[in-house]
C-alpha positions as CSV (number, residue, x, y, z in Angstrom):
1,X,0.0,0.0,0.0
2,X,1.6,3.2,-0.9
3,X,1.2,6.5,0.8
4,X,0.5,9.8,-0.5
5,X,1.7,13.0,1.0
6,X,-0.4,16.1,0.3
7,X,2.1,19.3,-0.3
8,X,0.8,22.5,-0.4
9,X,1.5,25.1,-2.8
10,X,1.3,24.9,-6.6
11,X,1.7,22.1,-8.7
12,X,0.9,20.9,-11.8
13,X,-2.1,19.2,-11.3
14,X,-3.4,22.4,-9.8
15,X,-2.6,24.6,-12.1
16,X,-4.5,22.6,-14.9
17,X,-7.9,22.4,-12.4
18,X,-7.4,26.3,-11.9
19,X,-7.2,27.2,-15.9
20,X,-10.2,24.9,-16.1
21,X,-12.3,26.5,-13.9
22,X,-10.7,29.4,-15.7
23,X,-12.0,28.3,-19.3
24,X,-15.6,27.0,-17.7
25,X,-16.0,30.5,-16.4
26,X,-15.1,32.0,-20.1
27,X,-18.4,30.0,-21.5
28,X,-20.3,30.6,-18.2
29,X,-20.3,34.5,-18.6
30,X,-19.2,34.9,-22.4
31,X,-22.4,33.2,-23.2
32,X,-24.4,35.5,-20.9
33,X,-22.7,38.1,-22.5
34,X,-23.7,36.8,-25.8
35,X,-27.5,36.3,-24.4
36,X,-27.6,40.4,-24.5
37,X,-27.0,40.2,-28.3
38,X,-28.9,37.3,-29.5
39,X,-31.8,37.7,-27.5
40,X,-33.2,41.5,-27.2
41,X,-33.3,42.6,-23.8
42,X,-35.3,46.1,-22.9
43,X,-33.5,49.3,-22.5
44,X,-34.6,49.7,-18.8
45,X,-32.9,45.8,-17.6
46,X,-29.9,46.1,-19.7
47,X,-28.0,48.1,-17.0
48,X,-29.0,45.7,-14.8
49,X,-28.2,42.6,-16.8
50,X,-24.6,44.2,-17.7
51,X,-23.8,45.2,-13.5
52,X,-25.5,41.4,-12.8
53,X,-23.0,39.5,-15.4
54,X,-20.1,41.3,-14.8
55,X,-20.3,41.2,-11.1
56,X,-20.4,37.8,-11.1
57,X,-18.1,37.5,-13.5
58,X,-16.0,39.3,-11.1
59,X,-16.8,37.2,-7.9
60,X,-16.4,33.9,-9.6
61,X,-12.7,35.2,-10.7
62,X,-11.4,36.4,-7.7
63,X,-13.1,33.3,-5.8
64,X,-11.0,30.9,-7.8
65,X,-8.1,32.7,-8.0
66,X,-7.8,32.9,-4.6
67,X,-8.8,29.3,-3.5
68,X,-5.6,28.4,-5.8
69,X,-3.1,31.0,-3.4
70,X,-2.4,28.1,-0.9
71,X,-3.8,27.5,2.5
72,X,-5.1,31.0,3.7
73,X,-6.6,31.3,0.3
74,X,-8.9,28.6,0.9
75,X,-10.4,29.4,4.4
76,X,-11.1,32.9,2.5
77,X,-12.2,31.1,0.0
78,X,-14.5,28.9,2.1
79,X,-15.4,31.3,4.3
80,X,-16.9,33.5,1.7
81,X,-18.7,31.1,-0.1
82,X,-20.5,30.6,4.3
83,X,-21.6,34.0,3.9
84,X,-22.8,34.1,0.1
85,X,-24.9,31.0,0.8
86,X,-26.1,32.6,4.1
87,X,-26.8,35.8,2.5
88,X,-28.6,33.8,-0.3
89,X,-30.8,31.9,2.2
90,X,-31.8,35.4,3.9
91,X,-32.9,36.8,0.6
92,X,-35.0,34.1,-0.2
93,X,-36.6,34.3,3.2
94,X,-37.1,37.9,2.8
95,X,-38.3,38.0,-0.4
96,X,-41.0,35.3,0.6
97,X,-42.4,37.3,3.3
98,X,-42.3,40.8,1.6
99,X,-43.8,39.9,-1.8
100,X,-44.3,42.5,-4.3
101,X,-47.7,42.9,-6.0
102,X,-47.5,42.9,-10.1
């Protein structure tokens, strides 16, 4: 039986799982980018759409980049993800209770 010893830092297994996340968030948002042109959106959600696609755009980069830094990078990492998910529930739960007529 053979045993494996986990060594922290960057290797090269790791750096082929971080430009894949890195490619896989290329098509996630490029296409959602590409939704705005194939698919007319009105005038008065397109400012939204745009600050909705490239905020997450933004989030999901630095939230890989910075699971890939090393130990710290990861309880950051983890950590953050805690409070979006929290945050997420929250909203759901408020948005539940104070619905909006249409």
């Amino acid at each position: 039986m053979k045993s494996s010893k986990i060594v922290e830092g960057t290797t090269q297994e790791g750096m082929s799982i971080r430009k894949l996340l890195n490619i896989i968030g290329l098509f996630i948002f490029g296409g959602s980018a590409l939704t705005s042109v194939t698919t007319p959106i009105p005038s008065d959600k397109i400012k939204g759409f745009i600050l909705f696609t490239v905020g997450s755009a933004s989030s999901y980069y630095l939230l890989v980049n910075i699971y890939f830094t090393g130990r710290r990078g990861r309880l950051i990492f983890f950590t953050i993800l805690i409070l979006l998910g929290a945050f997420s529930l929250l909203m759901a739960y408020y948005l539940a209770t104070h619905s909006v007529a249409h």
